[in-house]
PASEBA-1860 file (N, C-alpha, C; in nm, 3 decimals):
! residues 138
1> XXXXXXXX> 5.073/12.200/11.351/5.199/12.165/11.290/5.303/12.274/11.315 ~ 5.290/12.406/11.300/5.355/12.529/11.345/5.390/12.513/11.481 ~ 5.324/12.520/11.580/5.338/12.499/11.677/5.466/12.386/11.745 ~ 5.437/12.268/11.724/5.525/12.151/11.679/5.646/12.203/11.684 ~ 5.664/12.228/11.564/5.788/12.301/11.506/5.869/12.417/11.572 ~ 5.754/12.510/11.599/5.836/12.609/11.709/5.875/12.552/11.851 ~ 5.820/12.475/11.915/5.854/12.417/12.052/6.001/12.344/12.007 ~ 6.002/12.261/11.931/6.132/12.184/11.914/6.245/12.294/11.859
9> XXXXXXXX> 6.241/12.415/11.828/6.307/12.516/11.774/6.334/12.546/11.875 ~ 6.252/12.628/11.952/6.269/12.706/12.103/6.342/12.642/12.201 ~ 6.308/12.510/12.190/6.363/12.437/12.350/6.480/12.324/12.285 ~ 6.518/12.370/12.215/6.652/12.267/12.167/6.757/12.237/12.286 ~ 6.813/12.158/12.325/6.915/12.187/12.468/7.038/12.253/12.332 ~ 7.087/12.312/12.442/7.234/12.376/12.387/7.374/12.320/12.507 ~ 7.424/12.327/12.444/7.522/12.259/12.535/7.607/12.352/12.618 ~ 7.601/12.356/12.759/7.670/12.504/12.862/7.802/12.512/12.836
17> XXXXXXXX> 7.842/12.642/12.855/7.929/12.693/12.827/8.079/12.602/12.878 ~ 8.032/12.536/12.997/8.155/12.454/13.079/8.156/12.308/12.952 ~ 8.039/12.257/12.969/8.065/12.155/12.857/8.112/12.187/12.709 ~ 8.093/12.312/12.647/8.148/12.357/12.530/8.323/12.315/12.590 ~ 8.391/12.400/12.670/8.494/12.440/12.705/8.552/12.237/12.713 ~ 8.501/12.206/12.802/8.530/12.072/12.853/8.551/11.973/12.737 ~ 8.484/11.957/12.583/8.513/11.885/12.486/8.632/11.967/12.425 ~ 8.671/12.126/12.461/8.756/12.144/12.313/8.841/12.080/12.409
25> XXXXXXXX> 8.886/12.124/12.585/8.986/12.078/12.630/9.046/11.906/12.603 ~ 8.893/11.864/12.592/8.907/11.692/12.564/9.006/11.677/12.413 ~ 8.983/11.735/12.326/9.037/11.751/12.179/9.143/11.800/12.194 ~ 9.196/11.906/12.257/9.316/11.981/12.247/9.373/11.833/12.347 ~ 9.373/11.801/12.505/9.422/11.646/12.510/9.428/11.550/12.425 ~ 9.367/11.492/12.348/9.401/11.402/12.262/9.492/11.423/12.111 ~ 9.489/11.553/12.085/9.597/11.592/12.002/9.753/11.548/12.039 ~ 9.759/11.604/12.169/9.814/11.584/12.247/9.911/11.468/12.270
33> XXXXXXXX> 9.812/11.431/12.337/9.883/11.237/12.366/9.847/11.170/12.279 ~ 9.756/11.217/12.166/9.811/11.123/11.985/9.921/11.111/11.991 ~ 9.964/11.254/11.952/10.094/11.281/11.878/10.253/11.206/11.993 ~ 10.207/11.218/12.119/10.288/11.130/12.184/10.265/10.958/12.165 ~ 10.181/10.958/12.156/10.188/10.815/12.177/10.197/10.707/11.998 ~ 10.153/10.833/11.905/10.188/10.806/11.784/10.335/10.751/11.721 ~ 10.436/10.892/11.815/10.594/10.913/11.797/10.635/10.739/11.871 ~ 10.625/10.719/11.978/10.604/10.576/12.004/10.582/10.473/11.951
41> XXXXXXXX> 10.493/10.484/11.871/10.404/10.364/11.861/10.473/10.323/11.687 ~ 10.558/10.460/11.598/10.608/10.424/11.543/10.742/10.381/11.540 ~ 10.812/10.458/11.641/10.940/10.408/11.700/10.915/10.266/11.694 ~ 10.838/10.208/11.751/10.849/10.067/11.790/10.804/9.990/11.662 ~ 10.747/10.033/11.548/10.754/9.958/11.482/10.842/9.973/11.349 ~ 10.917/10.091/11.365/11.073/10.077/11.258/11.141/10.046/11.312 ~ 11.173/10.006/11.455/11.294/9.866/11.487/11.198/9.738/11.450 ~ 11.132/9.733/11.398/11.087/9.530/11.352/11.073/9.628/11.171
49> XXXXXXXX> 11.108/9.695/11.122/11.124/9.719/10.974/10.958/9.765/10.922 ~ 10.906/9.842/10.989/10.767/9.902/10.949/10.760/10.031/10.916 ~ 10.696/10.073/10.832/10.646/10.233/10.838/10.538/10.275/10.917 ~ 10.559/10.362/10.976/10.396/10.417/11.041/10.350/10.518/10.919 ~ 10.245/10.557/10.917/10.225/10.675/10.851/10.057/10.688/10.848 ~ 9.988/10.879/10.791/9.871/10.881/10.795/9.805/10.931/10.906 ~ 9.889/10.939/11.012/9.839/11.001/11.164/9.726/11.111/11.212 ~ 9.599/11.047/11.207/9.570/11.155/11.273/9.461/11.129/11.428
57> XXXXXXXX> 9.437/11.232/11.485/9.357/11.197/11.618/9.235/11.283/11.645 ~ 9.167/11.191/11.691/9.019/11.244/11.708/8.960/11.257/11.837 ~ 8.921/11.328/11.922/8.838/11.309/12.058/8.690/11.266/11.996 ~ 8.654/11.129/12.043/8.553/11.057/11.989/8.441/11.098/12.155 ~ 8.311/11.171/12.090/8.237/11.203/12.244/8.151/11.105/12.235 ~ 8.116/11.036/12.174/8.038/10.907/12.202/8.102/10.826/12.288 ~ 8.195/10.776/12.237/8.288/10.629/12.315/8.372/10.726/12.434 ~ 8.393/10.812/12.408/8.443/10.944/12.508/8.628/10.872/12.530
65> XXXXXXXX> 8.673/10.916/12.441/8.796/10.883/12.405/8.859/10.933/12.319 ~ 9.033/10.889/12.315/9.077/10.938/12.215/9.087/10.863/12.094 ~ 9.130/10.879/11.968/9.118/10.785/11.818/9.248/10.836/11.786 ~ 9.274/10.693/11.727/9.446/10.774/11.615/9.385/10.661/11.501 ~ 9.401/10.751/11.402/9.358/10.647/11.248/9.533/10.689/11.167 ~ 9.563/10.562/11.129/9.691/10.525/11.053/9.699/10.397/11.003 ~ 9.829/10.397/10.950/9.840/10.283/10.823/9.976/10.238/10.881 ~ 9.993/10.096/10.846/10.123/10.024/10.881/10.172/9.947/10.783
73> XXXXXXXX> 10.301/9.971/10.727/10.345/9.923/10.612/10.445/9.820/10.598 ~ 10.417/9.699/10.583/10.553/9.623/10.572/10.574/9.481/10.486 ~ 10.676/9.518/10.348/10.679/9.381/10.269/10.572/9.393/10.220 ~ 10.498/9.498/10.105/10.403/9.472/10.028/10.238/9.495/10.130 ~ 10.282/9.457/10.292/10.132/9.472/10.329/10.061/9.671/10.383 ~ 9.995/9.644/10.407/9.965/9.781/10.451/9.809/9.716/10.561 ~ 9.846/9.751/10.646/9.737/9.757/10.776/9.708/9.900/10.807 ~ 9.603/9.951/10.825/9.503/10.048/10.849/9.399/10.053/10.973
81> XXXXXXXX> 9.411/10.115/11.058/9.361/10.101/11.182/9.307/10.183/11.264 ~ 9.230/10.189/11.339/9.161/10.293/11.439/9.165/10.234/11.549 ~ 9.223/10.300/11.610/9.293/10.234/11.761/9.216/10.363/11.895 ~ 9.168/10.316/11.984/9.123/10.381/12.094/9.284/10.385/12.154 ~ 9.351/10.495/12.185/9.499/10.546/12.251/9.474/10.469/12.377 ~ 9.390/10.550/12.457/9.345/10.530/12.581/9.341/10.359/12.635 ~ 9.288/10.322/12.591/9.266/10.165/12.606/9.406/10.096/12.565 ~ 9.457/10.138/12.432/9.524/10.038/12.328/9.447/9.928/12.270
89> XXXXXXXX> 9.309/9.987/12.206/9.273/9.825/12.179/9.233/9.915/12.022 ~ 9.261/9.785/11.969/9.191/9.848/11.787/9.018/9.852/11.751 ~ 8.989/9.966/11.710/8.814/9.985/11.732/8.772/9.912/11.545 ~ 8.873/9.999/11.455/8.853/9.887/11.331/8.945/9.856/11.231 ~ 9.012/9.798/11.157/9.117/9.779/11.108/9.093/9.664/10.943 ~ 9.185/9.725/10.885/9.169/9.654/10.739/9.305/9.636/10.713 ~ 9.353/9.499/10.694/9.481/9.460/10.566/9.464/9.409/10.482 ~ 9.512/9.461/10.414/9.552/9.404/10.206/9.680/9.361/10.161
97> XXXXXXXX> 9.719/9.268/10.123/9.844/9.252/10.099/9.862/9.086/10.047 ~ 9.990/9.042/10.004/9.994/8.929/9.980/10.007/8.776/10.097 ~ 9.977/8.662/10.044/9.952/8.618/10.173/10.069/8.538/10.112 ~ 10.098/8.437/10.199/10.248/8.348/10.195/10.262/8.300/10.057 ~ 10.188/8.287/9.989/10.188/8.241/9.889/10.196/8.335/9.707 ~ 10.187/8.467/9.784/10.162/8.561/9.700/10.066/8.619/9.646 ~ 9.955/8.533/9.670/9.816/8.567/9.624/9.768/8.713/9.706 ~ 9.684/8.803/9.655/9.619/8.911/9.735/9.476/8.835/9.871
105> XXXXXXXX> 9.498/8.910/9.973/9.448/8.922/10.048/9.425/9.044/10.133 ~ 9.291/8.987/10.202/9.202/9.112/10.270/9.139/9.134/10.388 ~ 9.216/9.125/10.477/9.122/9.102/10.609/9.030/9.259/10.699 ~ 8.920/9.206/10.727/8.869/9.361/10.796/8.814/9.310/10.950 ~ 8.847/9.395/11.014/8.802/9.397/11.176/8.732/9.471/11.230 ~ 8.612/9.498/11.291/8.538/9.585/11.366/8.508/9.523/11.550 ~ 8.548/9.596/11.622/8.590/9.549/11.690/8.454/9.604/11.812 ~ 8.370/9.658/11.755/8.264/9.739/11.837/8.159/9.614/11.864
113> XXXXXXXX> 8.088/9.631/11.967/7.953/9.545/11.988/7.865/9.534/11.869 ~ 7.833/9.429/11.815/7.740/9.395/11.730/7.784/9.406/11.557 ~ 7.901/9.454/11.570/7.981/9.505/11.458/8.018/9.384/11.347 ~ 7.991/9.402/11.225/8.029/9.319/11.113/8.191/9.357/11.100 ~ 8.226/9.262/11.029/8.385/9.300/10.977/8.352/9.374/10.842 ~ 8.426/9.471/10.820/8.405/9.552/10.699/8.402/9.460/10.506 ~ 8.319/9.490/10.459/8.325/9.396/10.346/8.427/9.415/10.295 ~ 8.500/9.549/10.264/8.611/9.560/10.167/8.629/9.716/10.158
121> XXXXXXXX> 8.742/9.751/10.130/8.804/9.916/10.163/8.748/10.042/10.147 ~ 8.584/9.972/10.007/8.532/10.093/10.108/8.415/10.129/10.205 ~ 8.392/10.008/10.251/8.322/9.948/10.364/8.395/10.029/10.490 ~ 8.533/10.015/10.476/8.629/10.039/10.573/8.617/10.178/10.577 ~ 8.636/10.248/10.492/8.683/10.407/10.458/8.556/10.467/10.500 ~ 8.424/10.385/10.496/8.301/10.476/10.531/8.331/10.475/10.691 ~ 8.392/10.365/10.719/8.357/10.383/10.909/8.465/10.401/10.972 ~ 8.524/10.459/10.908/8.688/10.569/10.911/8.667/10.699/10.938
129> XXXXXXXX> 8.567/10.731/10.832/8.482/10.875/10.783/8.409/10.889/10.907 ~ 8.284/10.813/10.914/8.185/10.810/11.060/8.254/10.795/11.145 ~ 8.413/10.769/11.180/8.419/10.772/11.337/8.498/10.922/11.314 ~ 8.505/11.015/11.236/8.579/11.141/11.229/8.705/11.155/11.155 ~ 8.742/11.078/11.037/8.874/11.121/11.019/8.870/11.083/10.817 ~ 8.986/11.111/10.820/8.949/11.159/10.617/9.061/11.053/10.610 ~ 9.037/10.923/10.562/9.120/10.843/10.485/9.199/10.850/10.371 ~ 9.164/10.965/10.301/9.226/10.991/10.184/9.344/11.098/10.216
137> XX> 9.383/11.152/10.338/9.482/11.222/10.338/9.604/11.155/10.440 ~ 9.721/11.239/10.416/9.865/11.183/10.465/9.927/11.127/10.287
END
């Protein structure tokens, strides 16, 4: 059992010094062209009467991309989203708000292979959290 234990201790891979370097560069890029493509992305939606807000960006090394998690505000609704930059496609997204009629409503999207739609906000907020980013701030 010692033994065991020391082999998986000893021979752990570590990740080389070029690949250390190569993810922060990946992170310091996606800060980057977040924040550009954020300034954009809200421009375009306060000419149709929206708020952007909540911004932040993640270099995701799994999906090996960039993430912007934010909220979109308009007439009572609020949409919440995790958008791959790179692509432009939404990875998961939740709205709450009233529907034509006034009643509350709730829609959730997961947009990954095999993926459920989120039950409810904090269904949402856990896989907000797991893809890297803190829902509770902005």
């Amino acid at each position: 059992m010692t033994l065991a234990i020391a082999a998986v201790v000893c021979c752990e891979k570590r990740p080389a010094d070029g690949e250390i370097k190569s993810v922060l560069d990946a992170k310091i890029r996606c800060t980057q062209q977040g924040k550009n493509w954020l300034a954009e992305f809200a421009k375009q939606h306060e000419n149709l009467g929206e708020s952007v807000s909540k911004g932040q960006f993640s270099y995701n090394r799994q999906m090996d991309t960039c993430l912007c998690y934010y909220d979109v505000s308009y007439q009572g609704t609020v949409t919440s989203q995790v958008r791959d930059i790179l692509s432009n496609q939404v990875v998961v997204s939740f709205m709450s708000g009233p529907d034509a009629n006034g009643k509350p409503r709730v829609i959730g999207r997961d947009t990954r292979t095999g993926a459920v739609p989120p039950r409810d906000l904090d269904d949402f907020d856990a896989r907000v959290k797991a893809l890297g980013f803190n829902p509770y701030s902005g």
